[in-house]
C-alpha positions in Angstrom: -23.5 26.2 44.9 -23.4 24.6 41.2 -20.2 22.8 42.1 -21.4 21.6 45.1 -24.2 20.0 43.8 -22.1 18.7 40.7 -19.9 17.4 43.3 -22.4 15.7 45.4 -23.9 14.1 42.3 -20.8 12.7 41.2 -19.9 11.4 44.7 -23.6 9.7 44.7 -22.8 8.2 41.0 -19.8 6.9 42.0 -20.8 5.1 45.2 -23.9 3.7 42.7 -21.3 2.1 40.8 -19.4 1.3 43.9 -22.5 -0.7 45.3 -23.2 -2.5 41.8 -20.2 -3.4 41.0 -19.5 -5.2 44.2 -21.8 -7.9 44.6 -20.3 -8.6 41.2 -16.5 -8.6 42.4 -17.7 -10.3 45.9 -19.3 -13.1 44.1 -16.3 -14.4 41.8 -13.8 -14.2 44.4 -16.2 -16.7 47.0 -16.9 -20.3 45.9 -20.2 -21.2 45.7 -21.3 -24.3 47.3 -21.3 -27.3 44.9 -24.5 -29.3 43.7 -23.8 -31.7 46.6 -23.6 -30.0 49.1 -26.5 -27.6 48.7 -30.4 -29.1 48.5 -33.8 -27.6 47.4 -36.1 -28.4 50.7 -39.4 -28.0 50.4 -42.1 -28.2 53.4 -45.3 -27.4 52.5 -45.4 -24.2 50.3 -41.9 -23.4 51.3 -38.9 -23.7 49.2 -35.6 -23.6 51.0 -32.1 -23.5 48.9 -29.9 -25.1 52.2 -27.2 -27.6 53.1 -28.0 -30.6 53.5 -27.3 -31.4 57.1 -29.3 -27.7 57.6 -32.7 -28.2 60.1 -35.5 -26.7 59.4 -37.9 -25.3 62.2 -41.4 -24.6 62.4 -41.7 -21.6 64.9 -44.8 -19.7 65.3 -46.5 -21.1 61.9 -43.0 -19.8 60.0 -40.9 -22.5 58.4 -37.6 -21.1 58.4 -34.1 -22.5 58.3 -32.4 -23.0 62.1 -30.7 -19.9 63.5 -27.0 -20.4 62.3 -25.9 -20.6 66.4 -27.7 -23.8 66.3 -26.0 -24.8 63.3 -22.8 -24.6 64.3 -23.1 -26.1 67.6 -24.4 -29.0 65.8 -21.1 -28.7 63.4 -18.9 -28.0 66.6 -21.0 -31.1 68.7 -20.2 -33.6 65.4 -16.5 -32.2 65.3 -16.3 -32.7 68.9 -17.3 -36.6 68.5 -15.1 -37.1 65.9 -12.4 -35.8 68.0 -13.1 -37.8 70.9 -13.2 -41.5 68.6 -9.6 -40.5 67.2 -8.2 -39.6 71.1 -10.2 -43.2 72.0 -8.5 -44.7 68.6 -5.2 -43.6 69.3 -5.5 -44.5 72.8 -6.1 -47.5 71.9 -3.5 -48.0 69.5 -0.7 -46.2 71.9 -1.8 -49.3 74.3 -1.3 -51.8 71.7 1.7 -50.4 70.9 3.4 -50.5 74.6 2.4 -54.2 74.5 4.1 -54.6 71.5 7.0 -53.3 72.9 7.0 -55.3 76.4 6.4 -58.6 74.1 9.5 -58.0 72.2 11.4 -56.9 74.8 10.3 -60.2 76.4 11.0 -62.0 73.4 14.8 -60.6 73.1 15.7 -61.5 76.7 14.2 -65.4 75.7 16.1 -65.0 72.4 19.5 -64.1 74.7 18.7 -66.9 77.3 18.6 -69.8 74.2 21.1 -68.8 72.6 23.2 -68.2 76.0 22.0 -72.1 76.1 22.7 -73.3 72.6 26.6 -71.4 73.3 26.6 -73.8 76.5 25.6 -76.6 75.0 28.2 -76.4 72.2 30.9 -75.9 74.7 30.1 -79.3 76.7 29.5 -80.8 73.4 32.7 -79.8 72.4 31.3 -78.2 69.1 31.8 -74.4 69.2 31.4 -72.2 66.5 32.1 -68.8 66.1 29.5 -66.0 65.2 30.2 -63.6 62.6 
């Protein structure tokens, strides 16, 4: 019975020290958020320690942070945005760049035709000369 209880004691001590010693471990190995990205908001007699961007609700006579599904839809929705300005940027600039392309593909076959012409004109002129 004694070595049961000795046994269950030490079990208990060492999850205690388990428990303690984690928060400690936990804490070095995440980065904490920098002084820039985290803000003191206060409304009324409420202090909140969020990020910046972070709404803050009044439900029920409780100021309290959003719920963290709202959050990250918000996150998601600006993500979303951005994502849709680049596909409308690069849309924009894989137009531009197909133009690009017809107008020099336009301008070689005017380049061919005068100098097609200038090889003309030097043969009736009697003046050829020779490309390298």
């Amino acid at each position: 019975m004694k070595r049961l209880i000795l046994l269950s004691l030490w079990c208990a001590a060492l999850m205690v020290s388990t428990m303690t010693a984690s928060p400690r471990r936990l804490s070095a190995k995440i980065n904490p958020m920098t002084d820039d990205e985290v803000v003191v908001r206060t409304d009324e007699a409420h202090r909140l320690l969020l990020p910046k961007d972070w709404p803050v609700q009044h439900q029920d006579g409780v100021v309290a942070p959003a719920p963290i599904e709202q959050y990250l839809s918000m996150k998601f929705g600006q993500v979303k945005e951005s994502f849709a300005q680049t596909d409308q940027r690069l849309d924009a600039l894989e137009r531009r760049i197909t133009q690009l392309e017809q107008d020099n593909k336009m301008l070689q076959k005017r380049l061919r035709l005068l100098e097609e012409q200038v090889q003309e004109q030097e043969v009736n002129d009697g003046t050829t000369t020779k490309k390298p």
